[in-house]
C-alpha positions in Angstrom: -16.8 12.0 22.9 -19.9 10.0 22.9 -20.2 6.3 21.2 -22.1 8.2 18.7 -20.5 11.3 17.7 -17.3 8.6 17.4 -19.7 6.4 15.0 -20.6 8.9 12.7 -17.4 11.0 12.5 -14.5 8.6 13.0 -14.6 7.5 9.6 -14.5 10.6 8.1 -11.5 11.7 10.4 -9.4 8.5 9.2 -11.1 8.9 5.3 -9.3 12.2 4.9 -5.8 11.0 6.3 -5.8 7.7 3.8 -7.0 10.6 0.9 -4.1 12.6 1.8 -1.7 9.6 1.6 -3.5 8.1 -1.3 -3.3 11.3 -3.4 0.4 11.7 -2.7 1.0 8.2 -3.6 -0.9 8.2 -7.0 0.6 12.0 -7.8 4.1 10.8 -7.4 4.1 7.7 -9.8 3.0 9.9 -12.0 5.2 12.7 -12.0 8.1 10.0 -11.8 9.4 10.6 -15.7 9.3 14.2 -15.2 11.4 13.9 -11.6 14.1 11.7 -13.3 14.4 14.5 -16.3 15.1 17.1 -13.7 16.9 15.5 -11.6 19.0 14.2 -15.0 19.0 10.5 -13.5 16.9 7.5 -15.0 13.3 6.5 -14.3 13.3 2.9 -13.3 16.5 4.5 -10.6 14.1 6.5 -9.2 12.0 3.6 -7.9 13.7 4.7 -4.4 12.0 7.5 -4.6 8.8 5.5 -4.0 10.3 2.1 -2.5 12.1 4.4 0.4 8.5 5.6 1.2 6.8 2.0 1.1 10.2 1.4 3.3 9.7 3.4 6.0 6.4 2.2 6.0 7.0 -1.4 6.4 9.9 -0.3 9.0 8.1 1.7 11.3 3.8 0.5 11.0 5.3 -2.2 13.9 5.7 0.4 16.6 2.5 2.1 15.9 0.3 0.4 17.9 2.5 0.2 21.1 2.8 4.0 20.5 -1.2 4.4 20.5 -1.4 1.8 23.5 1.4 4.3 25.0 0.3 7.8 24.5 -3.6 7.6 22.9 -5.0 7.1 19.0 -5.7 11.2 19.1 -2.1 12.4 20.0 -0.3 9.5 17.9 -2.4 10.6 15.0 -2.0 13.9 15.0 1.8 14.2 15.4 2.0 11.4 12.3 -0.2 13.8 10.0 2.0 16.6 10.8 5.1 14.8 10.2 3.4 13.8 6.7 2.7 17.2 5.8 6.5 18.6 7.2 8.1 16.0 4.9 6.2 16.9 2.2 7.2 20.3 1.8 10.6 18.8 2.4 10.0 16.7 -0.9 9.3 19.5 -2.5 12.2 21.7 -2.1 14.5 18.3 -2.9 17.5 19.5 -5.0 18.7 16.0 -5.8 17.8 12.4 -5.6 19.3 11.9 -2.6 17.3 15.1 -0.2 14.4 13.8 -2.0 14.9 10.2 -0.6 15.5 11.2 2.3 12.1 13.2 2.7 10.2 10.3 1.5 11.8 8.1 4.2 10.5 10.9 7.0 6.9 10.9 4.6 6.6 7.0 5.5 7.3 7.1 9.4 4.5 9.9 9.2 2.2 7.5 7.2 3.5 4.7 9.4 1.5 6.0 12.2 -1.3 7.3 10.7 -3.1 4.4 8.6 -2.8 1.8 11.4 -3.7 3.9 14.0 -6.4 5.1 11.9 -7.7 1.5 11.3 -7.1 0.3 15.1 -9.6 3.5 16.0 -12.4 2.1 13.5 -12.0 -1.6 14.9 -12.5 -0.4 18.3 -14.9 1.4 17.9 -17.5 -0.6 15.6 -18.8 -4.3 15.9 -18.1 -6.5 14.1 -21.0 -6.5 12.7 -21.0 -2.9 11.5 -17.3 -3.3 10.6 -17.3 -3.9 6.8 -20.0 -0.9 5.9 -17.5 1.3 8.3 -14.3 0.2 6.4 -16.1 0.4 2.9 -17.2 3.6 4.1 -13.5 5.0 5.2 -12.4 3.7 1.6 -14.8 5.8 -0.7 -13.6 8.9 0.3 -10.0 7.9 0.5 -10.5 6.5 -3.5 -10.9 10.2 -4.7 -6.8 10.2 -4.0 -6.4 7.9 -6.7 -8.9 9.1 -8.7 -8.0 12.9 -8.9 -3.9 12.2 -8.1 -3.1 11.2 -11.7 -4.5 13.8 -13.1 -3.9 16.3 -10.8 -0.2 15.2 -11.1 0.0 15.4 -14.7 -1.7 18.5 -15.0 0.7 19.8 -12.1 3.9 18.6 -14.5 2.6 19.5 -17.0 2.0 23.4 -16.2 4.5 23.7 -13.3 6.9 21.8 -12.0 7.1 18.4 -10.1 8.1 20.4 -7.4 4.2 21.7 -6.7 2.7 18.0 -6.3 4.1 18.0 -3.0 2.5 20.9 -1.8 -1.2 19.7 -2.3 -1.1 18.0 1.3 -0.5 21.2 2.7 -3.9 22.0 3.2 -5.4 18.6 3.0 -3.1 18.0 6.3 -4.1 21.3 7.7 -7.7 19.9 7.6 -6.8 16.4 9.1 -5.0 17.8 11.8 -8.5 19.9 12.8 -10.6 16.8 12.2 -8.8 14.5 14.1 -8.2 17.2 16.8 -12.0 17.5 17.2 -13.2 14.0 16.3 -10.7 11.6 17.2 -11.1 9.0 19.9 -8.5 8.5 22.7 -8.2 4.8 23.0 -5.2 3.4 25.1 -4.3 0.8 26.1 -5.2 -1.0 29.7 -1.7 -2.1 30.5 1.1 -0.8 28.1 3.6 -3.3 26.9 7.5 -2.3 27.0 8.7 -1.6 23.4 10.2 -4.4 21.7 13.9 -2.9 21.3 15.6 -6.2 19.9 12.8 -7.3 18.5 12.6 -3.8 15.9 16.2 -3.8 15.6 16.2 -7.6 14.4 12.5 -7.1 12.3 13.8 -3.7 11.2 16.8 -4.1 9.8 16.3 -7.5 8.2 13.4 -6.4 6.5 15.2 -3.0 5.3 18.4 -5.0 4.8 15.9 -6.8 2.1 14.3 -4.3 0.4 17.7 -2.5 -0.2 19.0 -5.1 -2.0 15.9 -5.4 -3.8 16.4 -2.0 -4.7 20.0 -2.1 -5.9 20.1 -5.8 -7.8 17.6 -4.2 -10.1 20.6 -1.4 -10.8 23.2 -4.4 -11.1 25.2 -2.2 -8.5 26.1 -5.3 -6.6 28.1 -8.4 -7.6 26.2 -11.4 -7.5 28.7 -12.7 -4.5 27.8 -9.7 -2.2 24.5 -9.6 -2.8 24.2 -13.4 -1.7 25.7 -12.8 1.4 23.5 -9.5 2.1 20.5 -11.6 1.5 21.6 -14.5 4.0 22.4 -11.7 6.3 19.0 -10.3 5.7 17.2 -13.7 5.7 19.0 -14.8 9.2 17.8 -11.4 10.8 14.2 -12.0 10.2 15.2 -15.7 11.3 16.2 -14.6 14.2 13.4 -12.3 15.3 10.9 -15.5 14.8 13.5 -16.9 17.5 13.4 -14.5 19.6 9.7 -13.7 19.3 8.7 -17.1 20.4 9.8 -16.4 23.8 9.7 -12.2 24.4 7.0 -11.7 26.8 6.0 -8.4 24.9 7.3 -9.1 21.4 7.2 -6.3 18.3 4.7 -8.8 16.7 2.6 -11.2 18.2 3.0 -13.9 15.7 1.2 -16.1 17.3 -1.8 -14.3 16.1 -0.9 -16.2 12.8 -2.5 -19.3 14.4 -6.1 -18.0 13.4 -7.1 -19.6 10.1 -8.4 -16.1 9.1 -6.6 -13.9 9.9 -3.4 -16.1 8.6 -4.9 -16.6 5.4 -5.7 -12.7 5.3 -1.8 -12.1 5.7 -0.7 -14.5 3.8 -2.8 -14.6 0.9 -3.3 -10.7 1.0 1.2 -10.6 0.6 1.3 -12.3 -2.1 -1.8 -10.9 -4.0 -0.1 -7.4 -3.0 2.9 -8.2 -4.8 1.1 -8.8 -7.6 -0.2 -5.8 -7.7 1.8 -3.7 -5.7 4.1 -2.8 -9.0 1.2 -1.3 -11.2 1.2 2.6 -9.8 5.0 2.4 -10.7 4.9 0.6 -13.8 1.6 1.9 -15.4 2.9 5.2 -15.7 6.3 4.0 -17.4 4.2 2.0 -20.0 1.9 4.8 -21.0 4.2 8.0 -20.9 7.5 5.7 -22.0 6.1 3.3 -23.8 3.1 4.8 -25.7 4.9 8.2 -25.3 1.9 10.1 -23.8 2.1 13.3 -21.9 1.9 13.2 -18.0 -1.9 14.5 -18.0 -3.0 12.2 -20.2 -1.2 9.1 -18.6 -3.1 10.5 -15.4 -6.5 10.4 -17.4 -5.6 7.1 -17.9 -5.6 6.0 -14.6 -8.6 7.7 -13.3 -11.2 4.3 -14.5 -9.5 2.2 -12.1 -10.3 4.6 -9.4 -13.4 4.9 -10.4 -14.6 1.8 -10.6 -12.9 1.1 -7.4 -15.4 3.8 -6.0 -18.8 1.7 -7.6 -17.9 -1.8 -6.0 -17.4 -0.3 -2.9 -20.8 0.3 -2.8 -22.2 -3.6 -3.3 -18.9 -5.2 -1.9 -20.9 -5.7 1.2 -24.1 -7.4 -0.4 -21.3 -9.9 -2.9 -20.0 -11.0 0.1 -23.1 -11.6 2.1 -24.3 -13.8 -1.2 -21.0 -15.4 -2.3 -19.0 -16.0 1.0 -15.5 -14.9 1.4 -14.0 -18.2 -0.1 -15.6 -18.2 -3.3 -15.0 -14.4 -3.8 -11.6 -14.2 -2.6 -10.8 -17.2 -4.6 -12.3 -16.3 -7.8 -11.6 -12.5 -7.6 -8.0 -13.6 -7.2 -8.3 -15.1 -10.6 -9.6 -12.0 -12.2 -6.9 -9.5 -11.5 -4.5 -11.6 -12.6 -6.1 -12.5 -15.8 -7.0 -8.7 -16.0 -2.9 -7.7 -14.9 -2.2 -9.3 -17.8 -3.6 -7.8 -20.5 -1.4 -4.9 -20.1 1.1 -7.4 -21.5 -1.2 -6.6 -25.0 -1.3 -2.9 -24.6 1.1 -1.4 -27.2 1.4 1.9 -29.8 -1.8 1.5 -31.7 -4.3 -0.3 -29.3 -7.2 1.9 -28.6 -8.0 3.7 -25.6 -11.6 2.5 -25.3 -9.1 -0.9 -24.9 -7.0 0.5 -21.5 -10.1 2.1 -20.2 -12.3 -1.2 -20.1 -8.8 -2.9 -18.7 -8.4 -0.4 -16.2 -12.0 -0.4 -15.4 -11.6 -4.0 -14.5 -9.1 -3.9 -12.7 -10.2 -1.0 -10.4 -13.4 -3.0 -9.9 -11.8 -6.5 -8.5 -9.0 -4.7 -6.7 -11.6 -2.9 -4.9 -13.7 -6.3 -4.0 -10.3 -7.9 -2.8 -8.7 -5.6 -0.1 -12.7 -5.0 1.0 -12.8 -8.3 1.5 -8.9 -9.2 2.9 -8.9 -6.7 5.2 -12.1 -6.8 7.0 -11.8 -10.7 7.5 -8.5 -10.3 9.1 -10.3 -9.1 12.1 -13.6 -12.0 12.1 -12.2 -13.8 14.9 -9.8 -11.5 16.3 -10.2 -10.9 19.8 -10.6 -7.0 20.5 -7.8 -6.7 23.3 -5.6 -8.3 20.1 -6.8 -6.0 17.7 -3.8 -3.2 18.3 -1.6 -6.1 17.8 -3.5 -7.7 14.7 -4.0 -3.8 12.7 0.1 -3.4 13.6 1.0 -7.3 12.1 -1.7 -6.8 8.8 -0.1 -3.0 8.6 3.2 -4.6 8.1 2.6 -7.2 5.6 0.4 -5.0 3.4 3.0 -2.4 3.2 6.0 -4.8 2.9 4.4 -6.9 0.2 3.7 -3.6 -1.5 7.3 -2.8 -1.8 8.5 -6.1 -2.7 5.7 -5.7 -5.6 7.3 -2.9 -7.1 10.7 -4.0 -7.0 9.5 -7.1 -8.5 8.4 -5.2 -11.4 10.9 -2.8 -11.5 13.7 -6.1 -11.2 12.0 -7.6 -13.8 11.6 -5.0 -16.3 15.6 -4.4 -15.8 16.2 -7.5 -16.4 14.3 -8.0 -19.8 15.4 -4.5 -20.6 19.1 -5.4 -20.4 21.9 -2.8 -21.0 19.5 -1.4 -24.1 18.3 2.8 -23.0 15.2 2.9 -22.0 14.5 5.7 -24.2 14.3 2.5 -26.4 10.3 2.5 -26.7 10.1 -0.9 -28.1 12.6 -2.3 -26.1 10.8 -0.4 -23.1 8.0 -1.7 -23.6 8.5 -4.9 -24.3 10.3 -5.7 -20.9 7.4 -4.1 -19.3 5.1 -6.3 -20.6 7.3 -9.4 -19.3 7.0 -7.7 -16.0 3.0 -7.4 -16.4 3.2 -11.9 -16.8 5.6 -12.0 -14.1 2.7 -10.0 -11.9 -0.2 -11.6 -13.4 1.4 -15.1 -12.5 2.3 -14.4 -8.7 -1.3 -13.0 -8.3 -3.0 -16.1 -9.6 -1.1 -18.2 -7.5 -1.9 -16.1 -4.7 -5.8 -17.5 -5.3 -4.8 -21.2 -4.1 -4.5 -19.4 -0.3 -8.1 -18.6 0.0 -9.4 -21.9 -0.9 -8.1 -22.8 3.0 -10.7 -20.8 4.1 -14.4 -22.4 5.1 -17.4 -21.4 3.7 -18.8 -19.9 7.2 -15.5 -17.9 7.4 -16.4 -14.1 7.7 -20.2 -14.6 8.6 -20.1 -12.9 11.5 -18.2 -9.6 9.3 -20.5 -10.4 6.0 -23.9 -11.4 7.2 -23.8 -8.7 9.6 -23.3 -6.2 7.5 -25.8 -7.0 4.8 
């Protein structure tokens, strides 16, 4: 394929893979009351339904780019759509928690591969220059996931069964696998690097080891002895593959890539901003069709503005950059989603819907400016023979950070709720709303990252792009 043919259908190849993983995302939070009624266990348990996914993720995004390096951008994303669209039938013929767990798991390695990959194609084949307008322009597509999963999903529950949500990627995979067939890229790399093998069982299983316990605290399944020693176990694991990675001629990841002011601040900032509001697709829908007791389609309605908006700013992130910097807007934008997570701590039986809208609106709108603006200045002074390296380290974070959001909030709500049902509505509620500050608070600390950035940081991403 010519330079550009690649131009002007790459992005629409990688668009349709993130709408796929997007919609199943959105759809699933959704339909996550109506899973735990079938499946007669509790909602807030069946944050493993969605933490094992963001799991697998985290666990398996570091391999991807040896595997494109190793056998081409085209084959690796092919084989990770169709495993995507396999395990998703396999969700949907789960007949308890546990199958359904299990799918997700085999969802995320599919996902693992194909968002990274995805991205490492784009940076390779744009400038930097032209890399912001290409990214923004992968992202509006991908946006009408989030925008038409809620209320697909609720209408879906609502009509049918949970079951059917899982069978919408069917043909939206079908179509992905022809697309990136035709229009991929083959990029490889010039020498390929032997795989890492103690490096991903260290990194691995530390950072699984984690999330687990994560997971299970927030059920109180664990004394408080065991789970201290789990987490020093965990803790030393990722200890040790910092060791080990200082001196491994080809380690899992390059974490000397950290060194770059931008792209560390990217990664850094960008984790703990995620976590902030990584626990909002789980705990929106909990708050709305718990708490306010709203049917499934309508809690989906309610989280269509966010999308929405998300959609608008993508179209003037590039010229708010160009005028403001990336300092002053990843610093002050910072500010505004956590002010804005945390008026859902106000939002209650009785407060008018013209009220979530205009939060959700806002929300939508600075969440959209933020990972514009994170992700495309992780790559401003990246080297592009580091870039498969760089996508695989930013792929990581981003998806670990979003699973360590959500069993934030999930912990936290727990934890307020206390041994009360959480068919409790008040008491629901009202623990969800501590979890909302708890957000809120990590986000706007997240903002005192980006003021280590310089003002010229980005220019050659921004200005280029205007």
């Amino acid at each position: 394929m010519n330079p550009s043919a690649a131009k002007t259908y790459l992005p629409w190849v990688v668009a349709t893979a993130l709408f796929m993983e997007q919609l199943d995302s959105t759809i699933v939070n959704t339909a996550i009351p109506a899973m735990a009624a079938s499946l007669n266990v509790t909602p807030l348990s069946l944050k493993a339904v969605v933490t094992s996914y963001i799991l697998s993720l985290a666990v398996a995004i570091p391999i991807s780019g040896w595997m494109a390096d190793r056998f081409g951008t085209r084959r690796v994303f092919m084989s990770a759509i169709a495993i995507f669209t396999v395990a998703s039938v396999l969700c949907g013929l789960s007949v308890n928690s546990p199958m359904l767990v299990a799918a997700r798991l085999l969802q995320g390695i599919g996902a693992a591969m194909m968002m990274p990959v995805g991205r490492l194609a784009i940076i390779r084949t744009f400038p930097k220059s032209e890399l912001l307008s290409a990214m923004n322009f992968v992202i509006i597509p991908a946006l009408i996931g989030p925008l038409l999963g809620p209320t697909v999903g609720g209408l879906i529950v609502h009509w049918m069964s949970w079951r059917e949500i899982f069978f919408v990627n069917v043909p939206v995979g079908v179509a992905a696998i022809y697309l990136a067939h035709r229009y991929m890229p083959d990029y490889r790399g010039d020498g390929v690097r032997p795989l890492d093998m103690i490096g991903l069982v260290l990194f691995g299983t530390g950072i699984a080891l984690l999330s687990w316990l994560l997971e299970v605290f927030g059920e109180h399944k664990l004394d408080v002895t065991s789970a201290a020693v789990l987490l020093l176990i965990a803790c030393c694991l990722l200890a040790a593959y910092v060791w080990h990675a200082k001196d491994a001629p080809f380690p899992l990841l390059r974490l000397a890539l950290l060194k770059i002011r931008t792209f560390r601040v990217s990664v850094g900032g960008g984790f703990v901003t995620r976590i902030g509001v990584g626990g909002l697709p789980f705990l929106l829908p909990l708050l709305y069709q718990l708490g306010l007791g709203l049917p499934a389609w309508q809690s989906g309605l309610l989280m269509m503005p966010s999308a929405a908006a998300a959609m608008g700013m993508k179209f003037i992130s590039v010229r708010v950059l160009a005028r403001f910097g990336y300092r002053q807007v990843l610093t002050v934008n910072t500010v505004l989603i956590g002010l804005t997570i945390s008026m859902y701590s106000f939002v209650q039986q009785g407060t008018p819907i013209i009220a979530i809208v205009m939060i959700s609106l806002c929300l939508g709108f600075f969440n959209s400016l933020q990972f514009s603006s994170m992700n495309s200045i992780a790559y401003a002074d990246v080297d592009s023979a580091d870039s498969s390296m760089a996508s695989t380290i930013a792929s990581s974070m981003q998806q670990l950070s979003a699973s360590f959001g959500l069993a934030t909030g999930s912990l936290i709500t727990g934890w307020f709720l206390g041994d009360l049902p959480q068919s409790n509505r008040l008491a629901l509620t009202s623990a969800l709303h501590h979890a909302f500050i708890a957000l809120a608070v990590l986000t706007l600390l997240s903002s005192l990252t980006f003021w280590t950035l310089r003002k010229e940081d980005g220019e050659s991403i921004s200005k280029g792009s205007a």
